[in-house]
C-alpha positions as CSV (number, residue, x, y, z in Angstrom):
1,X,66.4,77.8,81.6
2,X,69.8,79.2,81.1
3,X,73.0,77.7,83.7
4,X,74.9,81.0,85.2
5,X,78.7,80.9,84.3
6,X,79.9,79.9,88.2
7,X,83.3,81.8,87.6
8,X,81.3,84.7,86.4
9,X,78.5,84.0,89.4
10,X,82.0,83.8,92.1
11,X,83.3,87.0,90.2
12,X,80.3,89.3,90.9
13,X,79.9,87.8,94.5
14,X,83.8,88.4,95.0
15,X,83.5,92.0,93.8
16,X,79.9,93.0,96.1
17,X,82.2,92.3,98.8
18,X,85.6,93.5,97.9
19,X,87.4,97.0,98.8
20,X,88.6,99.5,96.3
21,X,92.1,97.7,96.6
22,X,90.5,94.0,96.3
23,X,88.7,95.4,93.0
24,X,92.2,96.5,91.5
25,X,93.6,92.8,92.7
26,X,90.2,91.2,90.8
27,X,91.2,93.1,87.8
28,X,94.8,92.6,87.4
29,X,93.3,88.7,87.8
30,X,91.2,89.1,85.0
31,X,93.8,90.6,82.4
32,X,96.3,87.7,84.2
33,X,93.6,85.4,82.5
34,X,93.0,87.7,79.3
35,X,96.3,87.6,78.3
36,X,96.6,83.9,79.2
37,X,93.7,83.1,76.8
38,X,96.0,85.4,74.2
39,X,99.1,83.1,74.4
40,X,96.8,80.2,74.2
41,X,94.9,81.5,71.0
42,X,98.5,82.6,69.5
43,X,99.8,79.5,70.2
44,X,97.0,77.9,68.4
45,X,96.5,80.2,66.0
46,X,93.3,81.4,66.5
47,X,92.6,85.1,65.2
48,X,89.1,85.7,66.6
49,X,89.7,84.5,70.7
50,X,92.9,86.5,70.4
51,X,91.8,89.4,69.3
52,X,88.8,89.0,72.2
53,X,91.1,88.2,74.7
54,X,93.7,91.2,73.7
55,X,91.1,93.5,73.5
56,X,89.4,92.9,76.9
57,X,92.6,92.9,78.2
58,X,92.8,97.0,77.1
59,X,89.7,97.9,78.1
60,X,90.7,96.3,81.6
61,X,93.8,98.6,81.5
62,X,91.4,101.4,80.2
63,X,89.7,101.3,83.7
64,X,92.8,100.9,85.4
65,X,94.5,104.3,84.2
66,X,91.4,106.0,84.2
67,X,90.8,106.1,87.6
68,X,94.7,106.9,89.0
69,X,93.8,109.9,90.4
70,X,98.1,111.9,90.0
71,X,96.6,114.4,93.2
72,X,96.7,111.3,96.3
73,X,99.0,109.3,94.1
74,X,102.0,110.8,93.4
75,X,105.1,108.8,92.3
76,X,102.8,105.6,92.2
77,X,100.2,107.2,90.2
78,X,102.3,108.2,87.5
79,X,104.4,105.1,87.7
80,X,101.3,103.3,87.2
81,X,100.5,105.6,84.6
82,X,103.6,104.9,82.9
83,X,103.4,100.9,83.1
84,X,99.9,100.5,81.8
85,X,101.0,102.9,79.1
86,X,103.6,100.6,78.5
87,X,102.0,97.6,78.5
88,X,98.7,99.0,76.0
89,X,101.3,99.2,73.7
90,X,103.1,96.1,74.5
91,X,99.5,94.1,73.7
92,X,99.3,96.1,70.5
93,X,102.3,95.2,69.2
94,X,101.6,91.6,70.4
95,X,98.3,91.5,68.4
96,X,100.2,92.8,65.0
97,X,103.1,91.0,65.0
98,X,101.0,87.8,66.7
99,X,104.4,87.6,69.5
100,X,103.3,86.1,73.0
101,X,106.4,87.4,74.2
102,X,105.4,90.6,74.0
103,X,102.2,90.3,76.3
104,X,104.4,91.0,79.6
105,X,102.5,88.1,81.6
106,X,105.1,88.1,84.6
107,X,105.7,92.0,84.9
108,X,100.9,91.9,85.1
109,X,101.4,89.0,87.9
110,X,104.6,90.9,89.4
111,X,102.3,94.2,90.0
112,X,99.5,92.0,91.0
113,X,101.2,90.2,93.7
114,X,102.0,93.9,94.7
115,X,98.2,94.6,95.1
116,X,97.3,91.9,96.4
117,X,100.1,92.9,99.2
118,X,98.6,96.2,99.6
119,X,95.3,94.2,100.3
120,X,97.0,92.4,102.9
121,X,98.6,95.3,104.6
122,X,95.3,97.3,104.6
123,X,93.1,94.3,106.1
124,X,95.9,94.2,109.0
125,X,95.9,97.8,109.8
126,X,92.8,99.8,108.1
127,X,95.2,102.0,106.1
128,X,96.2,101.6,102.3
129,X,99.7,102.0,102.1
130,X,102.0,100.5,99.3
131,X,104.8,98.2,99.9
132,X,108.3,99.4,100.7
133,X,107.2,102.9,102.0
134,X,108.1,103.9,105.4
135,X,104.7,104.5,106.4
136,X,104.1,101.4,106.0
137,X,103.8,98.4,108.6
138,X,105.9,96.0,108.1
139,X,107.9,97.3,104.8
140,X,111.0,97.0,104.7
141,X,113.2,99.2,103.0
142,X,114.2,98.7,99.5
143,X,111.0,97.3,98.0
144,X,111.3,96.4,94.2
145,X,110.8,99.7,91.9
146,X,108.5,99.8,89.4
147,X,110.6,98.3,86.2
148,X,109.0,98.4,82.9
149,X,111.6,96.4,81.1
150,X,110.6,93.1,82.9
């Protein structure tokens, strides 16, 4: 008889229950830990989890920038757009030049933490507005842009 994996068994109960928000947050947590796992293999020099890792971690951001949708989005959308462009190519230079400092780690938990606010500010009032816009309850003005140097 084969054991389930409990973080994957906690992952697929998670996501049964989790709005389209909480699935972007469960993503951005699972190319946090991709890109972890990356360091860790560079660090230790091992080709074949690195590659894994690095790879996962694209097809993550694959999912992610396929389903902005630039009509409802707008600014975000493309701004989105934009960073995951920026970070795909970020994790292939990191994979040819074997560079953790290239994998962006903080700027992936920077934009997380965002989500994961959005999450918040949609379980309060019902309505899935992003931080720092006026619609939304709570923001304040001045909310961090989007930077794709960090």
């Amino acid at each position: 008889m084969k054991i389930p994996n409990a973080a994957l068994a906690y992952r697929e109960a998670t996501s049964l229950g989790a709005s389209p928000v909480g699935i972007v947050v469960l993503l951005y947590d699972r190319l946090a830990q991709d890109i972890h796992a990356a360091i860790a293999a560079m660090r230790s020099n091992e080709v074949e989890p690195r590659s894994l890792s690095i790879n996962h971690a694209l097809l993550i951001l694959q999912q992610l920038q396929g389903r902005l949708d630039f009509a409802a989005g707008g600014t975000a959308a493309r701004q989105l757009d934009a960073f995951y462009s920026h970070v795909r190519a970020k994790l292939l230079e990191a994979q040819i030049r074997q560079s953790s400092e290239l994998l962006l780690a903080q700027a992936i938990a920077k934009v997380r933490e965002s989500w994961a606010e959005v999450e918040r500010n949609t379980a309060q009032t019902g309505v899935a507005v992003p931080p720092g816009t006026p619609d939304a309850p709570g923001a304040g003005a001045g909310a961090p842009a989007l930077n794709l140097g960090a």
